[in-house]
C-alpha positions as CSV (number, residue, x, y, z in Angstrom):
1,X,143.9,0.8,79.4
2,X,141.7,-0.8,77.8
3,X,141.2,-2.5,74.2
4,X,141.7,0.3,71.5
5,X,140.5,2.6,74.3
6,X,141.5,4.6,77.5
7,X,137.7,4.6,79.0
8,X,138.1,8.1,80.2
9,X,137.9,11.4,78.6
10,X,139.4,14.6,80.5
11,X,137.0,17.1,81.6
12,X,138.6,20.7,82.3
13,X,137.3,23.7,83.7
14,X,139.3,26.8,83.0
15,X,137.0,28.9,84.8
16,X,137.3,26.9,88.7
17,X,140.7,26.1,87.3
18,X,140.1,22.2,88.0
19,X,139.5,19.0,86.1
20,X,137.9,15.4,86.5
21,X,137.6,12.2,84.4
22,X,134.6,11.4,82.6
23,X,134.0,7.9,82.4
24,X,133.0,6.4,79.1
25,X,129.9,3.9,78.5
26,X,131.3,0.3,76.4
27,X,127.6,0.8,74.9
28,X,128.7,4.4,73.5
29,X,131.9,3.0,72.0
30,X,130.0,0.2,70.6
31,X,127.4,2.4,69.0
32,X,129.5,6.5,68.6
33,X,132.9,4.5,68.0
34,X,135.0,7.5,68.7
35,X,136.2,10.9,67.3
36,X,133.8,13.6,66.3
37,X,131.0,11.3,66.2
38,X,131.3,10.6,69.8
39,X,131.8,14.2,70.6
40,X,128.8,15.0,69.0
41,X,126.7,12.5,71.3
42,X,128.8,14.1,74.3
43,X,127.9,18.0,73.2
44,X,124.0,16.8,72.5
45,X,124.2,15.1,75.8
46,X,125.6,18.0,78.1
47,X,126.4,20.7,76.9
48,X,123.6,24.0,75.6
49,X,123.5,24.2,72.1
50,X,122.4,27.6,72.0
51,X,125.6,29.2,73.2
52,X,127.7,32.2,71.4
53,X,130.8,29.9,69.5
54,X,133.2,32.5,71.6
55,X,131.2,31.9,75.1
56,X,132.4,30.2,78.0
57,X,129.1,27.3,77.5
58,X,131.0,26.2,74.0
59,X,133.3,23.5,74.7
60,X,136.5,22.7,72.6
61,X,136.5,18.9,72.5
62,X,139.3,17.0,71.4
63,X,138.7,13.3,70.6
64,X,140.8,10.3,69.4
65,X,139.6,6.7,68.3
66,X,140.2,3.1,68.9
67,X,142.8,2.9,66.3
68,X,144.5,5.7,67.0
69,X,147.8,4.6,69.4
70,X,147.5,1.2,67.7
71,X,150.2,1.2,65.1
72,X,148.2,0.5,62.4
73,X,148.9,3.0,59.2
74,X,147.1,6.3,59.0
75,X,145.5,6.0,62.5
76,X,147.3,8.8,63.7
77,X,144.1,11.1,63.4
78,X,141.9,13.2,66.1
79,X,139.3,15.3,65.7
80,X,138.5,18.7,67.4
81,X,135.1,20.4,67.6
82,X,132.8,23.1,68.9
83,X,129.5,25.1,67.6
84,X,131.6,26.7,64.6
85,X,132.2,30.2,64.9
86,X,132.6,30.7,61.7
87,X,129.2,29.1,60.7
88,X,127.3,28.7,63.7
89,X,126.4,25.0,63.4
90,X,128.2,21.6,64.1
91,X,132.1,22.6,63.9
92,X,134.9,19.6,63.4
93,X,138.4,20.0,62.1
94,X,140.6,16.8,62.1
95,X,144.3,16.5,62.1
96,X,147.0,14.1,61.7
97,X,151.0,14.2,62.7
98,X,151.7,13.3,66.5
99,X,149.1,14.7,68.8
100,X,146.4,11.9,68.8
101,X,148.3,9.3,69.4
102,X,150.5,10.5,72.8
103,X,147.4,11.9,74.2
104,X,146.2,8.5,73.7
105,X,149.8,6.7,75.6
106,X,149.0,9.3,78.0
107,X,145.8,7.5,78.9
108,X,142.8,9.5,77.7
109,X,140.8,9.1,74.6
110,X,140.2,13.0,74.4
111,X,140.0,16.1,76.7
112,X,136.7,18.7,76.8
113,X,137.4,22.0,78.0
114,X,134.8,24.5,79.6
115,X,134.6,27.5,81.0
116,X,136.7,30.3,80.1
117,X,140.2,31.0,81.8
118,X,140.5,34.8,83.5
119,X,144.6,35.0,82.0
120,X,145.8,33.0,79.2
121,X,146.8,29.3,80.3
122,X,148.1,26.2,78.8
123,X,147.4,22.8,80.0
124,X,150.5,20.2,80.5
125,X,149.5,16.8,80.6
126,X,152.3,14.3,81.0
127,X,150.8,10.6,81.6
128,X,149.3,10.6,85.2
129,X,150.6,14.7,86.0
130,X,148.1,17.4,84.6
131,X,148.8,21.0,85.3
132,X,146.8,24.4,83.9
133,X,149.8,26.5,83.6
134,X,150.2,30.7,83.1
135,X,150.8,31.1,79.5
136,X,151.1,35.1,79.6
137,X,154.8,34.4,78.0
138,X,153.6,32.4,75.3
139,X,150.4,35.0,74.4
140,X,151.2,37.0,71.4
141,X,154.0,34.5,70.0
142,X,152.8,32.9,66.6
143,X,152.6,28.8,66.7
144,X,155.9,28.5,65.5
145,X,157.5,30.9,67.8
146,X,155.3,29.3,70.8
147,X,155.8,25.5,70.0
148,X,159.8,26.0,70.3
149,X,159.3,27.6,73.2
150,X,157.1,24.7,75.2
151,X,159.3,21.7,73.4
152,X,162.5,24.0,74.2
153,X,163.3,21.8,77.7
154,X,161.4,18.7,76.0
155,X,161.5,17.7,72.3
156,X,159.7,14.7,72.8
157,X,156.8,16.4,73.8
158,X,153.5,16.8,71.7
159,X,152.2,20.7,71.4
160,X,148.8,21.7,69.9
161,X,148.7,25.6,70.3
162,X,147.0,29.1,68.5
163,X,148.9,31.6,67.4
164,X,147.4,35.6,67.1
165,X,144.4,35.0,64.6
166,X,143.2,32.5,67.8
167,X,143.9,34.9,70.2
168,X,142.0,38.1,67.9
169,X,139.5,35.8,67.6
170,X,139.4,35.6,63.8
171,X,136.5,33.5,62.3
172,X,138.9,31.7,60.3
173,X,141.8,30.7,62.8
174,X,143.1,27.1,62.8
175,X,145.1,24.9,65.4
176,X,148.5,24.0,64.8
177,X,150.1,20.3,66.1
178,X,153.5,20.6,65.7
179,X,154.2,23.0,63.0
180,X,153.0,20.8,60.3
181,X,149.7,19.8,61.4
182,X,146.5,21.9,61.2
183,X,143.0,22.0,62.1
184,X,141.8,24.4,60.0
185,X,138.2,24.3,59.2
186,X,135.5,26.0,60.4
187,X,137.2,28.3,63.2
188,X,138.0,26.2,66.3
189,X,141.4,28.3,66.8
190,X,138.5,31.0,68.0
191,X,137.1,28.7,70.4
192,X,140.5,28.1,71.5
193,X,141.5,32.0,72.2
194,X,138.3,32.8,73.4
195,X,138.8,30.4,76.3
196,X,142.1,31.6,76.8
197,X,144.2,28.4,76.2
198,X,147.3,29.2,74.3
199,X,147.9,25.4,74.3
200,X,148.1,22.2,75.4
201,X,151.2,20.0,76.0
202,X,151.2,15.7,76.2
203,X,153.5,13.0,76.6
204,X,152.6,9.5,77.7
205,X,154.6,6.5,78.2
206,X,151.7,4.2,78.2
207,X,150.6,1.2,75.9
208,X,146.9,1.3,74.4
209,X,146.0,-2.7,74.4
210,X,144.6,-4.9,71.9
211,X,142.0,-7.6,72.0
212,X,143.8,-10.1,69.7
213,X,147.7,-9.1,69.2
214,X,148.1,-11.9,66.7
215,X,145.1,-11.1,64.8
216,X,145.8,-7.5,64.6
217,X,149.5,-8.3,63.4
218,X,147.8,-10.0,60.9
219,X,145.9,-7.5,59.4
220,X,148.5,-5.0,59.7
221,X,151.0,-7.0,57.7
222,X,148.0,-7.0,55.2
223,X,147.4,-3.6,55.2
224,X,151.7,-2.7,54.7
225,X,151.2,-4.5,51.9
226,X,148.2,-3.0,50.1
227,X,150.0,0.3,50.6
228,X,153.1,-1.2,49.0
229,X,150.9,-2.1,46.1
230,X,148.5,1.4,45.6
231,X,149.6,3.5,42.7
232,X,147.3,6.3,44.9
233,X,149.6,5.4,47.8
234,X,152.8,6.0,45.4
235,X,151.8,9.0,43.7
236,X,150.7,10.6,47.4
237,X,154.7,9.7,48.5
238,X,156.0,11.1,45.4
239,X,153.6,14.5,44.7
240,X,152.0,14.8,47.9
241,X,148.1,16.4,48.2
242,X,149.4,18.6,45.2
243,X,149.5,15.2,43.0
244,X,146.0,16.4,42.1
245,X,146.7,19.3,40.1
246,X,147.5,18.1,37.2
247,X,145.0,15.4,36.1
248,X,141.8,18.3,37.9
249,X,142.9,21.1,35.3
250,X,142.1,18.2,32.8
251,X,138.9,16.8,34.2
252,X,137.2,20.6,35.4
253,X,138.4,20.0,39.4
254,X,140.4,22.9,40.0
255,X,138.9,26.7,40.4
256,X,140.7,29.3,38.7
257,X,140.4,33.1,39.2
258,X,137.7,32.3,42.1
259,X,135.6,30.0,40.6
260,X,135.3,32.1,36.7
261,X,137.5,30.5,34.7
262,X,137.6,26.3,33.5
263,X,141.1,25.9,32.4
264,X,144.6,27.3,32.5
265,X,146.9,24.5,32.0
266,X,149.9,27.0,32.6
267,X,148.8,28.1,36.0
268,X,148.5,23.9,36.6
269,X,151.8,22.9,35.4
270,X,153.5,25.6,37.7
271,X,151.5,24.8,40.6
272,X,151.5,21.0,40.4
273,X,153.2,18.2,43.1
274,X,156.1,17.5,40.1
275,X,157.0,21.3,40.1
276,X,157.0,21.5,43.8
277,X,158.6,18.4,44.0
278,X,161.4,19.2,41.6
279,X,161.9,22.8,42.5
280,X,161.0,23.0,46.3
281,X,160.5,19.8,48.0
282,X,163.5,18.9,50.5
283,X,162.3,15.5,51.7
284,X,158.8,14.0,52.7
285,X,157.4,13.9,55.9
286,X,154.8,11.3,57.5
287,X,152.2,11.7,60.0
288,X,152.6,8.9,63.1
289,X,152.2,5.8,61.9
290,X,152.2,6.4,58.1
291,X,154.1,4.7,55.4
292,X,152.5,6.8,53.0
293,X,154.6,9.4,53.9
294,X,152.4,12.7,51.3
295,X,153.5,15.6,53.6
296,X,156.2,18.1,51.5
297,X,159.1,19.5,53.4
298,X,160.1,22.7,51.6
299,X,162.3,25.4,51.1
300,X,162.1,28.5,48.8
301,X,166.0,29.4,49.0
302,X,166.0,33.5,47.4
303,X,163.6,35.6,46.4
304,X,160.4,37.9,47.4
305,X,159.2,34.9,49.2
306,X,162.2,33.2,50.7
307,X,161.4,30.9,53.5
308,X,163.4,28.6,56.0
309,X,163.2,24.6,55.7
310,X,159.4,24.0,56.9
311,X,156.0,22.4,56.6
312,X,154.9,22.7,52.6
313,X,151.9,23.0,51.1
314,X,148.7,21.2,50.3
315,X,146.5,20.7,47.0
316,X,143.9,22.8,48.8
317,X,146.7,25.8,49.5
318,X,148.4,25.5,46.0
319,X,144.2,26.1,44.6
320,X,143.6,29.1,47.1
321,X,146.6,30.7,46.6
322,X,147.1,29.8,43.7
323,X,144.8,29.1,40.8
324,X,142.1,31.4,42.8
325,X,144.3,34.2,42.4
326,X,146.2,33.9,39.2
327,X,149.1,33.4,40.5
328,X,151.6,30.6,39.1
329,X,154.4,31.6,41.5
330,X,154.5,28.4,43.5
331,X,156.9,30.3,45.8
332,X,154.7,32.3,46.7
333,X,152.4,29.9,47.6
334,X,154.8,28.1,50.1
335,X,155.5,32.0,51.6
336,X,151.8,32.1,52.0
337,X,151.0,28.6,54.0
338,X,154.1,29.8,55.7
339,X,152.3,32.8,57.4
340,X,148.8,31.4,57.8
341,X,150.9,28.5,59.3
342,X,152.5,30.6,61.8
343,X,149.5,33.2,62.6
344,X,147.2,30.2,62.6
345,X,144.5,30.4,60.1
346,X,142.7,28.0,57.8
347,X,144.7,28.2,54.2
348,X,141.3,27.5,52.6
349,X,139.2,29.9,54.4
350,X,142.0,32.3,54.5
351,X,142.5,32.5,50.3
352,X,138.9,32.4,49.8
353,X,138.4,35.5,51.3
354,X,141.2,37.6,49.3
355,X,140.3,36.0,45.9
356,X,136.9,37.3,46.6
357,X,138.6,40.7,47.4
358,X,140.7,40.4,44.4
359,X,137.4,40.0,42.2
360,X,135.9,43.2,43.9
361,X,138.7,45.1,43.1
362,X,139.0,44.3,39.8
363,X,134.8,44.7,39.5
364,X,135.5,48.4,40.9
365,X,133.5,47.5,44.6
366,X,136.4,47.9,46.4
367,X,138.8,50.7,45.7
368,X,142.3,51.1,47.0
369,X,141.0,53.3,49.8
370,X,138.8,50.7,51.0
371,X,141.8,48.1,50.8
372,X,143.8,50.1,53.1
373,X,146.2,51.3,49.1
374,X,146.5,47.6,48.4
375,X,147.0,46.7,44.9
376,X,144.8,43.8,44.9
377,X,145.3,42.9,41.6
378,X,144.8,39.4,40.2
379,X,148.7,37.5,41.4
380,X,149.5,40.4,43.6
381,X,150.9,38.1,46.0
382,X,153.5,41.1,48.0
383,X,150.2,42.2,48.6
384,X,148.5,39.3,49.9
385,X,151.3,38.8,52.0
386,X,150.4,41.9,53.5
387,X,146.7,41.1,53.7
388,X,147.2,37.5,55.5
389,X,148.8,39.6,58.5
390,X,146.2,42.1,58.4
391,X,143.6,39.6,58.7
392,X,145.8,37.8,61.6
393,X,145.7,41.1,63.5
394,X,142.3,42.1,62.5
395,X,143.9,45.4,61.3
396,X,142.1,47.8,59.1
397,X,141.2,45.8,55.7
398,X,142.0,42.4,57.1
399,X,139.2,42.9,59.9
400,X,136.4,43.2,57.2
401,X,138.1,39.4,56.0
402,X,138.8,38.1,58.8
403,X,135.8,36.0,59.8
404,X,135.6,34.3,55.8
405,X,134.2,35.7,52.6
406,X,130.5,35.2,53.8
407,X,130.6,37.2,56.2
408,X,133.3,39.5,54.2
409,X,130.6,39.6,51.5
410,X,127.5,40.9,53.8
411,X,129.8,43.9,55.5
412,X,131.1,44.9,51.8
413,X,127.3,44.6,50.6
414,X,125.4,44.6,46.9
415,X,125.9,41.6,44.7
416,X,129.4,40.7,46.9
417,X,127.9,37.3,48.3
418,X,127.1,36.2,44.2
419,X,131.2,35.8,44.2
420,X,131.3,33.4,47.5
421,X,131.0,29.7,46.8
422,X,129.9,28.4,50.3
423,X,127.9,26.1,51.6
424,X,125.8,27.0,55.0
425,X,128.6,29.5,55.8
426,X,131.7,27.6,55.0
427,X,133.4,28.2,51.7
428,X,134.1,24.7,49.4
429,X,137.8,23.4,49.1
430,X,139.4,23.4,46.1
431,X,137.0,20.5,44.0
432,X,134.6,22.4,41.5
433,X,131.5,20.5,41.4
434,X,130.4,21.5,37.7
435,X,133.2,18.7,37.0
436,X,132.0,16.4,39.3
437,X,128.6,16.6,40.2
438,X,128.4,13.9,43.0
439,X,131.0,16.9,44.8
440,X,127.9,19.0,44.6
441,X,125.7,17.1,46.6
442,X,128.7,16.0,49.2
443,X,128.9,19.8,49.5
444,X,125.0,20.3,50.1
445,X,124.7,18.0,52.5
446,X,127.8,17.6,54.5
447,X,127.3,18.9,58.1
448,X,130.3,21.1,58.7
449,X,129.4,23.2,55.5
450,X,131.2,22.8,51.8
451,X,133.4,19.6,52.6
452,X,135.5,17.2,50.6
453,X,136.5,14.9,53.9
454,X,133.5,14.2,55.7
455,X,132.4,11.3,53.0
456,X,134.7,9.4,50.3
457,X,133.0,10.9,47.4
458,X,136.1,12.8,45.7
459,X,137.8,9.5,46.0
460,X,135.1,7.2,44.3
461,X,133.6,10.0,41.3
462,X,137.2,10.7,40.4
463,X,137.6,6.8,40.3
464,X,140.2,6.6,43.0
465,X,138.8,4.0,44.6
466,X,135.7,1.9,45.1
467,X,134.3,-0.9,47.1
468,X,132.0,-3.1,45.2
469,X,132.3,-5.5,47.9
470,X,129.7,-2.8,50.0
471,X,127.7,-1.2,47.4
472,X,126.5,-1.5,43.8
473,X,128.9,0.5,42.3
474,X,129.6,1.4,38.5
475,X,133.5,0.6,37.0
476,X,133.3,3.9,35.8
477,X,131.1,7.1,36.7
478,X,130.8,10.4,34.5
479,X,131.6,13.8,36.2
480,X,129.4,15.5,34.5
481,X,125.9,14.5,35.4
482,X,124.0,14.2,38.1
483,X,122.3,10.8,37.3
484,X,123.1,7.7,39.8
485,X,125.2,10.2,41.9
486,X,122.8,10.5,45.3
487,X,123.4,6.5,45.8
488,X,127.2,7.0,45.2
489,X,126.8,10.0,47.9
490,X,124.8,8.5,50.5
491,X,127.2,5.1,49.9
492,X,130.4,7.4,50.6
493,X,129.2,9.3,53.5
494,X,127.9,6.4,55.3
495,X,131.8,5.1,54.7
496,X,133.6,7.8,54.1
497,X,132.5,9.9,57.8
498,X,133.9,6.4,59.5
499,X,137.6,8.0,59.2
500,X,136.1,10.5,61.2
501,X,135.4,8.1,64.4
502,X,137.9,5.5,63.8
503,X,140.2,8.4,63.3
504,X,142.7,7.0,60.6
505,X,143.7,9.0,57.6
506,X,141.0,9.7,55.0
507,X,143.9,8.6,52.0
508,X,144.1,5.1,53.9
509,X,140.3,4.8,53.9
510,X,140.7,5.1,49.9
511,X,143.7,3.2,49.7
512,X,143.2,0.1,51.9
513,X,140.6,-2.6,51.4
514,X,137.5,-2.3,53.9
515,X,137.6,-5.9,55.3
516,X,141.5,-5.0,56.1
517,X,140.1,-2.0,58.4
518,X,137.6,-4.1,59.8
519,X,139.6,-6.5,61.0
520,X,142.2,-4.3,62.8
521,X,139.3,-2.4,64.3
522,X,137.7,-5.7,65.7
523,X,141.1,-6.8,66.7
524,X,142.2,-4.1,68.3
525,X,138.4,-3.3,70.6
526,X,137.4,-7.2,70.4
527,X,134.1,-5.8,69.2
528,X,133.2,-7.8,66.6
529,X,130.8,-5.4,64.7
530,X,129.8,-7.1,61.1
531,X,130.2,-4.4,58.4
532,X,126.6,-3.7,58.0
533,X,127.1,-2.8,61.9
534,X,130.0,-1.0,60.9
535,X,128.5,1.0,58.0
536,X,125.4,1.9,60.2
537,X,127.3,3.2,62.6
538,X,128.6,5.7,59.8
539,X,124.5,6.1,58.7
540,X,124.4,7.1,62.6
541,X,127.5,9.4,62.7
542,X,126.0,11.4,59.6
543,X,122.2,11.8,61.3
544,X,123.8,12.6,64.8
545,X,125.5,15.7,63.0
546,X,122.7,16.5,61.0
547,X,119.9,16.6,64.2
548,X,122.3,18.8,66.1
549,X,121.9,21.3,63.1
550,X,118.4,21.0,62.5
551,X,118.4,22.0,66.5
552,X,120.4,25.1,65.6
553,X,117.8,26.1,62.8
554,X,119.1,24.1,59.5
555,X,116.4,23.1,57.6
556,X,116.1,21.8,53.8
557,X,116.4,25.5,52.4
558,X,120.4,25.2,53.7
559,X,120.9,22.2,51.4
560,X,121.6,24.5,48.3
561,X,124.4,25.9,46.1
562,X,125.7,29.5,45.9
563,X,124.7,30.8,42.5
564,X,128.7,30.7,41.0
565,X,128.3,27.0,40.9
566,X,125.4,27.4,38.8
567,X,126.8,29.4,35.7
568,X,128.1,26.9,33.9
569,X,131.7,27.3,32.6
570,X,132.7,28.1,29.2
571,X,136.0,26.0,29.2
572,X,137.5,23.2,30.2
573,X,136.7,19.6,31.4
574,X,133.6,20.9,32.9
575,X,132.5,23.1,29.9
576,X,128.7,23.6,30.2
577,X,128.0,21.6,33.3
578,X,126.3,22.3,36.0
579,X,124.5,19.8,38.8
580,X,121.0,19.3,38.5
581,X,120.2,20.1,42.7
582,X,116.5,19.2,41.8
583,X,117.3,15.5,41.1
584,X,120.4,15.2,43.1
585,X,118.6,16.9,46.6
586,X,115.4,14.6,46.0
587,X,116.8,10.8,45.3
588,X,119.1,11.7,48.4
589,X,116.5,12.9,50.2
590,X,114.5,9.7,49.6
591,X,117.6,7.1,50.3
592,X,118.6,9.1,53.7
593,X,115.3,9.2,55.3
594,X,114.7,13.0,54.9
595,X,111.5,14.6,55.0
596,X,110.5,17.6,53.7
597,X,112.1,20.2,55.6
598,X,115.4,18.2,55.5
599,X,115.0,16.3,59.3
600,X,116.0,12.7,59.7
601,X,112.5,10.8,59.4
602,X,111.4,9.9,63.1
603,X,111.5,5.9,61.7
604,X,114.9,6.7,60.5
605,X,116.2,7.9,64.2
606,X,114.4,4.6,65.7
607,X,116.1,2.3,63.3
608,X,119.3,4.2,64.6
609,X,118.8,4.1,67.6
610,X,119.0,8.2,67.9
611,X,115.7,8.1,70.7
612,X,117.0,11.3,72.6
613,X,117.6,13.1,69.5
614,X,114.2,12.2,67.8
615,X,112.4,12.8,71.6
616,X,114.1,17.0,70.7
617,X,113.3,16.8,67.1
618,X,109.7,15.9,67.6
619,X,108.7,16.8,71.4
C-alpha cells in the first residue's frame, strides 16, 4: 500500500458478473484528495451523466480517503454516491462506524459498481479474495435481520447492506453499516436495489502506510489532546447529536409542527440529549477510531414503543419525529429510527414526508380515505409507525410518500408543495434558517440539495467553532441577518466540504485545530500541500459538484428557498426573521466566481484547474 492510500479502486460489473482494478493517478490524489470529491472526477470522467438514477449506466461508488485506516480520530468516514434518485443531480451520503476503514486494510480506496445484476447478489471481499455471491436468502430480510445473517459465521466482518425500501426502490431509502451506521441522504439505498446488490461484505488484514510515522504520532498525540480539552467534544460524549436541542429551541434552530411554529420549550425539554440520556441511553458508542464517542445506545424497556438494546437516535431524528410532529414522546422517537433503521430509509427524508401529511390532514387535503383510515393527527405516532412500513413496502398511502415530500407534494397537488421546505429536491435537516441566516445560503447552494454537512457553517454561525488562523472571521456573528454571512459561507464550504475527501468526521473538523489536520494529512500521504493548497482543493471539490449539476440542467433559478422559509415566524429566537436571498445569493455569487445563470466563471475553472469541465460547460 501505499502512503494514506491503496492506489486502486475496485471496478465491478454485475451485469458480466466480473471485476478489475482501476489504477489511480498520484496527480488526482494530489489535486481530488479522496472521497466524494474524487468520485465526482471519476463519474464526470466515465460514466453518462444522463442516465435514469435506477439504470444500469448509474454507478454506486463508494470512496474512502487518505486518513481513513490511519488511526487518527474521526477518520473513520466514506462516502457513497450516484446521480440521486431522489433529486436527480449530484447524490452523496457519508457514513461513519467500521466500514471505511476495513475496506481500506483490505487494500482498496473504494469500489464502483456497474451494470445491473439479473438475481439479487452480494459481493464478499476479504483482503486479496473477491466473490459476487447469490443473495436470494438475504432479499426481503430488513438490515438488521440481513447483517446477522452475513456476520453469523464471522463477527469480525464489516457489512453495508439495504433492507426492503432499497429493494422497492423507495426514493428515500438509506444504506446501513453495521446497524448503527447510515447513509441516508438523497436515495442511494435505490441505487443499491436497483442493481440488485443486497450487500457487500469486507475484511482486511492489511496496514495502510504512512510517509512519516514519527511525525504523524506527533500530531495525533496533539489532536487526543485537543479532544480531551473541547467542551464541544464533551458535550457530544455526554448528549450525543441530540446535545443540540436544547440551546436551538432558545436561538430559533429547531422546526416545530413542520416548519409553523418558533418555540415550544416543552416539546425541547422532552426531546433533548439530557432526557435521552437519563431516561434511555444504555452506554455510548464510537465510530472507528473516535474518542469522541456521540453515538446513543438505547433501550425503551415497556410501552407502545418498546424496543430491544440498539442503535439510538440523532438530533436530526429527535426534530423529524419529533418537534415536526408534535410529539414529545421520546420513546417514540427511538421506536421510529428503529424501523426506518431496519427497513432502510433516511430518518430525515422519511419524517419529512409524514409531517407534511400530518399538515394536510389537519388542512382537510387529505382525508382518512386518502390516508388508507389513518388518524394522522398531529403526535399520532401508532400511526406513523404504521406509515414508516407502508412507505417501506410502497403499500397504498406510503407509496404516494415514498419517494420524499416533493415529490409527495406534486402527486397530492394544489398548494401541497407551499408546506415542503426543500432545496432542489431534497428536504433541509433539522436547522431553521430564519434563526441562522448563513444556514440559508449553505442550503441554497450546497450541491446535494438542503444540507447542513457539506460546509462547516452550522458549526461557525452557531459559534461552535472558528478559525481565524484561515479567514477573517468575527468573535461573534448574529443569526438573524444576512449581512457578512456569504464570506462566512463561501469560507466554510471551501473547509467544511474537505471532511468530505479527507473523510474524517465533520465534529472533528469543528473540534480540532486546522494545522493539527494538516499535519496528519501531510504525514500520513507525504504530500506536503500548504493550506492555501489545501483550502483550494476544497474551492475545487465544491465547483467539481457544482459543473456536474449545471450539466444536468441546474442553473441560478435552483439557488432559492421554498416559500415556508420565507414567512417569518411569530415566536421564538427567530421571531420576525427571515434571510434576505437578494443580498446573500449576490455577494456569494461574486466571491465564488458565479455568473449569471449560476456556472463557475470559465477564469474560475482555469484557476482550478477544472479544463475538462470548463471544455463541457462552454464547448
Amino acid at each position: 500500500m501505499g502512503n494514506g492510500y491503496a492506489g486502486k479502486v475496485l471496478l465491478v460489473n454485475l451485469t458480466n458478473n466480473s471485476w478489475t482494478d482501476l489504477a489511480l493517478d498520484e496527480q488526482d490524489l494530489k489535486k481530488y484528495i479522496g472521497g466524494s470529491c474524487l468520485a465526482a472526477k471519476l463519474y464526470l470522467d466515465r460514466y453518462n451523466l444522463d442516465a435514469d438514477p435506477l439504470s444500469e449506466e448509474n454507478p454506486l461508488m463508494i470512496m474512502t480517503g487518505p486518513m481513513v485506516g490511519s488511526g487518527f480520530p474521526g477518520t473513520s468516514r466514506f462516502s457513497i454516491c450516484a446521480k440521486a434518485p431522489q433529486t436527480g443531480i449530484w447524490g452523496e451520503s457519508a457514513c461513519g462506524g467500521t466500514f471505511g476503514p476495513e475496506l481500506k486494510r483490505a487494500g482498496y480506496d473504494g469500489i464502483v459498481f456497474e451494470g445491473k445484476s439479473s438475481s439479487p447478489v452480494y459481493l464478499s471481499l476479504i483482503d486479496s479474495q473477491i466473490q459476487l455471491l447469490d443473495a436470494s436468502h438475504l432479499w426481503g430480510k430488513d438490515i438488521y435481520e440481513a447483517t446477522d445473517l452475513l456476520k453469523s459465521d464471522n463477527k469480525s466482518l464489516k457489512v453495508l447492506t439495504i433492507g426492503p425500501a432499497g429493494e422497492n426502490l423507495v426514493k428515500i431509502s438509506a444504506i446501513g453499516n453495521d446497524k448503527g451506521h447510515f447513509s441516508g441522504r438523497t436515495g442511494l439505498g435505490a441505487v443499491m436495489g436497483s442493481k440488485r446488490l443486497k450487500a457487500i461484505v469486507v475484511k482486511g488484514s492489511g496496514k495502510p502506510a504512512k510517509a512519516d510515522e514519527e511525525r504523524y504520532k506527533a500530531a495525533f498525540k496533539t489532536a487526543v489532546a485537543e479532544v480531551k480539552d473541547s467542551a464541544l467534544a464533551e458535550g457530544l460524549h455526554m448528549m450525543g447529536s441530540d446535545a443540540n436541542m436544547d440551546l436551538g429551541m432558545v436561538t430559533g434552530d429547531v422546526p416545530i409542527k413542520n416548519w409553523t411554529v418558533g418555540q415550544d420549550f416543552d416539546l425541547s425539554y422532552n426531546l433533548s440529549g439530557p432526557t435521552l440520556s437519563e431516561k434511555y441511553l444504555t452506554k455510548a458508542h464510537a465510530c472507528s477510531n473516535c474518542p469522541v464517542a456521540c453515538k446513543r445506545v438505547v433501550k425503551v424497556d415497556d410501552g407502545p414503543f418498546k424496543t430491544e438494546e440498539g442503535p439510538g437516535p440523532e438530533y436530526e431524528t429527535c426534530g423529524t419525529f419529533g418537534t415536526m410532529m408534535m410529539n414529545p414522546d421520546l420513546g417514540a422517537v427511538i421506536k421510529a429510527n428503529e424501523l426506518c433503521n431496519k427497513y432502510g430509509m433516511d430518518t430525515i427524508s422519511c419524517g419529512s414526508a409524514i409531517a407534511l401529511a400530518m399538515e394536510l390532514f389537519e388542512k382537510g387535503t387529505l382525508s382518512k380515505d386518502d390516508v388508507d383510515g389513518l388518524d394522522l393527527s398531529w403526535g399520532n405516532m401508532e400511526a406513523v409507525m404504521s406509515l414508516i412500513k407502508k412507505m417501506a413496502y410502497r403499500e397504498g398511502f406510503g407509496d404516494i410518500l415514498a419517494d420524499g415530500a416533493v415529490k409527495a407534494a406534486q402527486k397530492i397537488g394544489g398548494d401541497s408543495i407551499d408546506c415542503v421546505v426543500h432545496v432542489k429536491g431534497l428536504e433541509a435537516p433539522m436547522h431553521d434558517p430564519r434563526g441562522f441566516h448563513g444556514m440559508g445560503l449553505a442550503y441554497m447552494m450546497s450541491n446535494r440539495g438542503a444540507c447542513h454537512l457539506q460546509h462547516a457553517v452550522l458549526a461557525t454561525e452557531q459559534g461552535m467553532a472558528s478559525w481565524p488562523q484561515l479567514f477573517d472571521m468575527k468573535d461573534d456573528y448574529e443569526g438573524t441577518t444576512s449581512v457578512d454571512k456569504a464570506a462566512l459561507v463561501y469560507n466554510s464550504e471551501n473547509y467544511g466540504i474537505l471532511g468530505n475527501s479527507l473523510a474524517i468526521c465533520h465534529y472533528l473538523v469543528d473540534i480540532l485545530k486546522p494545522e493539527t489536520i494538516l499535519e496528519a494529512f501531510n504525514a500520513i500521504t507525504g504530500f506536503n500541500l500548504s493550506t492555501g493548497e489545501l483550502l483550494e482543493s476544497g474551492m475545487r471539490d465544491w465547483t467539481l459538484k457544482r459543473g456536474f449539476n449545471n450539466l444536468l440542467g441546474i442553473t441560478a433559478k435552483d439557488d432559492k428557498l421554498p416559500k415556508r422559509l420565507l414567512i417569518a415566524l411569530e415566536e421564538g429566537g427567530a421571531a420576525g426573521s427571515v434571510p434576505d436571498v437578494k443580498l446573500l445569493l449576490s455577494e456569494y455569487y461574486a466571491i465564488r466566481g458565479l455568473d449569471e445563470k449560476g456556472f463557475p466563471r470559465p477564469e474560475k475553472l482555469t484557476e482550478l484547474g477544472l479544463i475538462e469541465l470548463k471544455n463541457r460547460l462552454y464547448h
